[in-house]
C-alpha positions in Angstrom: 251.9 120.5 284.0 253.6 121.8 287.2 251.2 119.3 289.3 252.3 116.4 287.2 255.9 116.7 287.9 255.4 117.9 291.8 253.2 114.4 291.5 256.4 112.7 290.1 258.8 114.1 292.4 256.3 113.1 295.9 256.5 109.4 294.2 260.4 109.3 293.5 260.9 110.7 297.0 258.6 108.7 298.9 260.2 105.2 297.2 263.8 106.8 298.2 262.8 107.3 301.6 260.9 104.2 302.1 264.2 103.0 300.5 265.9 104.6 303.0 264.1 104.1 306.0 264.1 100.2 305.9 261.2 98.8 308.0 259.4 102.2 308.8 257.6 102.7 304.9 253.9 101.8 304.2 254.1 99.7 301.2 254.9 101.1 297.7 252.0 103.8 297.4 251.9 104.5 301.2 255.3 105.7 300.6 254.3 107.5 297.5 251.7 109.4 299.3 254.2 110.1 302.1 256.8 111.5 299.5 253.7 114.2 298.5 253.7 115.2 301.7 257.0 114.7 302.4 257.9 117.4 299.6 256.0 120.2 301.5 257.2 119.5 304.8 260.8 119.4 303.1 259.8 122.6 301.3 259.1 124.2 304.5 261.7 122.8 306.7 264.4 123.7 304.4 263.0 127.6 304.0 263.1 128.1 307.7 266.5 126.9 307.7 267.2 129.6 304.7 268.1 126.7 302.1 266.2 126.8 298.7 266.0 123.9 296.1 267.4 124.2 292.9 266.9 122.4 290.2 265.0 119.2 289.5 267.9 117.4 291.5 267.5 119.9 294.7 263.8 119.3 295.0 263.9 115.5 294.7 266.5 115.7 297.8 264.5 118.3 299.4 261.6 116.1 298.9 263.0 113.2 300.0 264.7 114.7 303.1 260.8 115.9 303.8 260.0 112.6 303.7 262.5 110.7 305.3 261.5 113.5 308.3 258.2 112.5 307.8 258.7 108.9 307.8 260.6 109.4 311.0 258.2 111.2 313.1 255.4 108.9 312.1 257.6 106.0 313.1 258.0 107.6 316.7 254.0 108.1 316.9 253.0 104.6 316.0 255.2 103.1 318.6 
């Protein structure tokens, strides 16, 4: 059951940040799978600055910080 909602939260986060990131997404399940990674990078960014998520509402922004980052970076590669 934990996979399903990690799942849900990668997809919420990924539309939010393609939302977010207006011209720099990959079409709606691009961005999906970019929210599933997104979450771990945001996971892991977010530990090494000492912050942990709390809550369902802390790891969608924590996911969707991931994949905003993630979204970012990928945007400065493809140029």
């Amino acid at each position: 059951m934990d996979i399903i909602i990690f799942l849900a939260i990668g997809a919420l986060a990924g539309w939010l940040a393609g939302t977010f990131m207006k011209g720099r997404g990959f079409g709606l399940l691009g961005n999906i799978a970019v929210g599933i990674v997104g979450s771990v990078v945001g996971g892991f960014v977010f530990s090494l600055i000492g912050i942990s998520a709390v809550g369902m509402v802390g790891s969608i922004v924590t996911a969707t910080a991931g994949a905003v980052l993630l979204l970012y970076v990928v945007g400065l590669i493809k140029k």
